[in-house]
C-alpha positions in Angstrom: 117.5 93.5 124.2 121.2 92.6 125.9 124.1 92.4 124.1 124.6 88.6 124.6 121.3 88.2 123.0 121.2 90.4 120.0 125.0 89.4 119.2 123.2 85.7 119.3 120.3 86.4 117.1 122.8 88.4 114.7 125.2 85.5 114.4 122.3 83.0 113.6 121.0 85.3 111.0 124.2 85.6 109.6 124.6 81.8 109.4 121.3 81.7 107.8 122.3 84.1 104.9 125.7 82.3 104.3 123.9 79.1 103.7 121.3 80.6 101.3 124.2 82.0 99.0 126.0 78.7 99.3 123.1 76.9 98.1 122.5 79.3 95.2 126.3 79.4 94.4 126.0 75.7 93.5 122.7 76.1 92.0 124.0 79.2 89.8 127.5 77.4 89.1 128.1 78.8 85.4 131.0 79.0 82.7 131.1 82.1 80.6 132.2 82.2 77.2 132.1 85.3 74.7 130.6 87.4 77.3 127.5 85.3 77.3 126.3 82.9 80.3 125.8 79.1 79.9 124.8 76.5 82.0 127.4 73.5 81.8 125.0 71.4 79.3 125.3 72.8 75.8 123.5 76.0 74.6 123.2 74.7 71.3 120.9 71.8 72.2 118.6 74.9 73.6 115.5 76.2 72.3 115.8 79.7 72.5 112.9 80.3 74.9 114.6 77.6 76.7 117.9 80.0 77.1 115.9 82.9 77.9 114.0 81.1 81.1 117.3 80.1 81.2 118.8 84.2 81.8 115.0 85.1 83.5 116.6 82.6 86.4 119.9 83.5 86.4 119.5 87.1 86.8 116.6 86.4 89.4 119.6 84.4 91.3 121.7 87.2 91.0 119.4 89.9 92.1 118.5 87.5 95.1 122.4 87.5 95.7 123.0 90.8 95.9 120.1 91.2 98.3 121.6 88.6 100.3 124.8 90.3 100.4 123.1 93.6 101.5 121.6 91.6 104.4 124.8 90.5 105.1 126.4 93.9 105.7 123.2 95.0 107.6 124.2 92.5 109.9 128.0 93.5 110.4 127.0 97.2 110.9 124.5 95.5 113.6 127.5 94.0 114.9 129.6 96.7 115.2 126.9 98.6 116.4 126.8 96.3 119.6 130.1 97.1 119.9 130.1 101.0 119.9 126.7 100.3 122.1 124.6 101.7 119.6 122.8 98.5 118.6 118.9 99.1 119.0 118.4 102.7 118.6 117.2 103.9 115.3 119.4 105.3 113.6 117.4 108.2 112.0 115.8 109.8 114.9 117.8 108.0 117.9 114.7 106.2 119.9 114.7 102.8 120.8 113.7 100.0 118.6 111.1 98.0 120.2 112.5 94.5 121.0 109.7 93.1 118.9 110.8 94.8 115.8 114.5 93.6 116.6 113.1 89.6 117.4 112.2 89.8 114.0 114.6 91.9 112.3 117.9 91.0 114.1 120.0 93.9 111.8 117.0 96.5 111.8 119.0 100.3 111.3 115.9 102.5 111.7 112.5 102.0 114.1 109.0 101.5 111.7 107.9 104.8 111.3 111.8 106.0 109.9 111.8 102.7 108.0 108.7 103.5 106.2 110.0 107.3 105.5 113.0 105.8 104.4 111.6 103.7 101.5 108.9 106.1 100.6 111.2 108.4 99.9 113.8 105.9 98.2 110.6 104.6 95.6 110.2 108.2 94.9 113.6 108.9 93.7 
C-alpha cells in the first residue's frame, strides 16, 4: 500500500475515533461531588439498582474510552511510521503486512501470526 493511501485510510480512521469519543463525551457528561459520580438529574430520586446500572454504564463508557484513545495512538505511531517509511512491516518480525490486513486495520503494528503471539502471550500474563 502507498503512502498517499495508507496516510488516507489513517486519517479517516482517525476522524472516525474522534467522533466516537465526542459522541460519548456528551453522552457521559457528569458532575462529581464527594468523590462519587452523578448524572446531572438527582441521585436521591434513584433507586439504588437504578445508580448501579447507572456506574455498570459509566465505567463501560470509560473502559470504551480508553480503548478508543489506545486506537488513537495506534494510529499516530502508524503515522509516523509512514514517515520514517516503516509503515506496513510488522513490527515484530519485520515482514510485510499483507495489504488486506492493512485495508482493514489501517494502524495494524504487527502481521497475524505476531499479532496472535502477541495477545496469547499478554492473556497469559
Amino acid at each position: 500500500m502507498d503512502a498517499k493511501t495508507a496516510s488516507k485510510n489513517l486519517e479517516a480512521e482517525r476522524a472516525r475515533i474522534q467522533s466516537i469519543l465526542v459522541a460519548l463525551d456528551e453522552e457521559t457528561a457528569t458532575v462529581t461531588r464527594d468523590g462519587e459520580t452523578f448524572s446531572d438529574s438527582s441521585s436521591a430520586d434513584q433507586h439504588p439498582a437504578d445508580m448501579g446500572t447507572e456506574t455498570f454504564e459509566l465505567e463501560k463508557d470509560i473502559s470504551i474510552k480508553n480503548n478508543l484513545v489506545a486506537e488513537l495512538v495506534d494510529v499516530d505511531w502508524a503515522l509516523k511510521r509512514i514517515g520514517d517509511g516503516k509503515y506496513g512491516t510488522c513490527e515484530a518480525c519485520g515482514k510485510k503486512i499483507p495489504k488486506a490486513r492493512l485495508e482493514a486495520i489501517p494502524a495494524a503494528r504487527y502481521c497475524v501470526t505476531d499479532q496472535q503471539r502477541f495477545e496469547r502471550e499478554h492473556r497469559a500474563a
